[in-house]
C-alpha positions as CSV (number, residue, x, y, z in Angstrom):
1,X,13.7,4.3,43.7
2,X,13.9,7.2,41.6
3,X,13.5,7.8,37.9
4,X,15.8,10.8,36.4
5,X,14.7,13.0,33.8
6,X,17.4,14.3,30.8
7,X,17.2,17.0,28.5
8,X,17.5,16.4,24.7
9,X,19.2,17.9,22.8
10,X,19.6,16.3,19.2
11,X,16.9,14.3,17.2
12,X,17.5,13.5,13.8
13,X,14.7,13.1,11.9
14,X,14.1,10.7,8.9
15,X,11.2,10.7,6.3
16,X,7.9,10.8,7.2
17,X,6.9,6.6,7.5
18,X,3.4,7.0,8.7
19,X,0.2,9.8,9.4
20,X,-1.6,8.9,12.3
21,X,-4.2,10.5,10.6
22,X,-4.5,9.6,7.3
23,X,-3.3,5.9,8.1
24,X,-6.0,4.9,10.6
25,X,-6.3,1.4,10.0
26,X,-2.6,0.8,10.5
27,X,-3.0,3.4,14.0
28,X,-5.6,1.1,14.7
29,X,-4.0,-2.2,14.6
30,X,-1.1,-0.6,16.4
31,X,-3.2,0.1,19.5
32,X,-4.9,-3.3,19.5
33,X,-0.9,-4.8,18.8
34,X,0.8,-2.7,21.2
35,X,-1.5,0.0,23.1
36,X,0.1,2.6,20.9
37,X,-2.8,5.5,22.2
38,X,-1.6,4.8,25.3
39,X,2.0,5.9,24.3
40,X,1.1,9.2,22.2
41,X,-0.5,12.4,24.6
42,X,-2.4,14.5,21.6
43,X,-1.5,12.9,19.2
44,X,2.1,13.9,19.6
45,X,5.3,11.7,21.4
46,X,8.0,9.2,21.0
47,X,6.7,5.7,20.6
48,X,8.8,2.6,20.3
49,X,7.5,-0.2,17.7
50,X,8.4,-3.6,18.0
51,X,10.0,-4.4,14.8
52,X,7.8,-7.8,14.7
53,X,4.7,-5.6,15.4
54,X,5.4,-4.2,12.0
55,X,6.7,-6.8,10.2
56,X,2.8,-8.3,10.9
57,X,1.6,-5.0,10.1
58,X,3.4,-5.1,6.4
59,X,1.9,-8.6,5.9
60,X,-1.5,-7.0,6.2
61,X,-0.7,-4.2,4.5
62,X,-3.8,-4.8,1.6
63,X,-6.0,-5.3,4.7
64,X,-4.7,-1.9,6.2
65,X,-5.4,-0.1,3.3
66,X,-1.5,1.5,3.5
67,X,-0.3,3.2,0.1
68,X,2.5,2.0,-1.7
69,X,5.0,4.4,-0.6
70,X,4.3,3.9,3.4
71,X,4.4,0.2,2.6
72,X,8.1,0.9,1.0
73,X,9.0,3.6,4.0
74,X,8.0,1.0,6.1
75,X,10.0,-1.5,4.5
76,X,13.1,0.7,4.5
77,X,12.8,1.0,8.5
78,X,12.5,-2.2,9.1
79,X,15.6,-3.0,7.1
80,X,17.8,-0.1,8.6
81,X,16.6,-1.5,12.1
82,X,17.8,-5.4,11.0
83,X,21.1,-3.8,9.7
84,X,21.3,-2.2,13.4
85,X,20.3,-5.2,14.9
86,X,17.0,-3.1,16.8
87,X,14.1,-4.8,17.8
88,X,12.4,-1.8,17.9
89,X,11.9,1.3,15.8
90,X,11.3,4.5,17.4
91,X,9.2,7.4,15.6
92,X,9.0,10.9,17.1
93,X,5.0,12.2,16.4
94,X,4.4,15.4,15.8
């Protein structure tokens, strides 16, 4: 079996939802969630994040320590990805 590879060519980007450095306690419980350093090479990549991985992260959002406007970017992803009907939300990090 064979896996192809394809160029890309467009990828729109929306607001910044998240720094992977400033926001380490919500990195953190991504990785222990999902293995998310195991998806990211430098720092840098496409990861996909379960909506319901979030969702729990939001309800711990005090414990994480996340400021009021992640919390609310947040929030709006997860409510453009129910309108879509995802179960995941993919974020491009760079």
């Amino acid at each position: 079996m064979s896996i192809n590879a394809y160029p890309v060519f467009d990828i729109k980007l929306g607001k910044v939802s998240f720094n992977l450095f400033r926001d380490r306690d919500l990195v953190d419980f991504l990785d222990t969630e999902m293995q998310l350093y195991s998806e990211i090479h430098d720092g840098t990549g496409i990861i996909n994040i379960p909506v319901k991985i979030l969702q729990k992260a939001l309800g711990q959002s005090g414990k994480l320590g996340l400021q009021e406007k992640t919390v609310a970017r947040l929030q709006s992803d997860l409510a453009m990805a129910k309108a879509k009907k995802e179960d995941i939300i993919t974020y491009y990090c760079f």
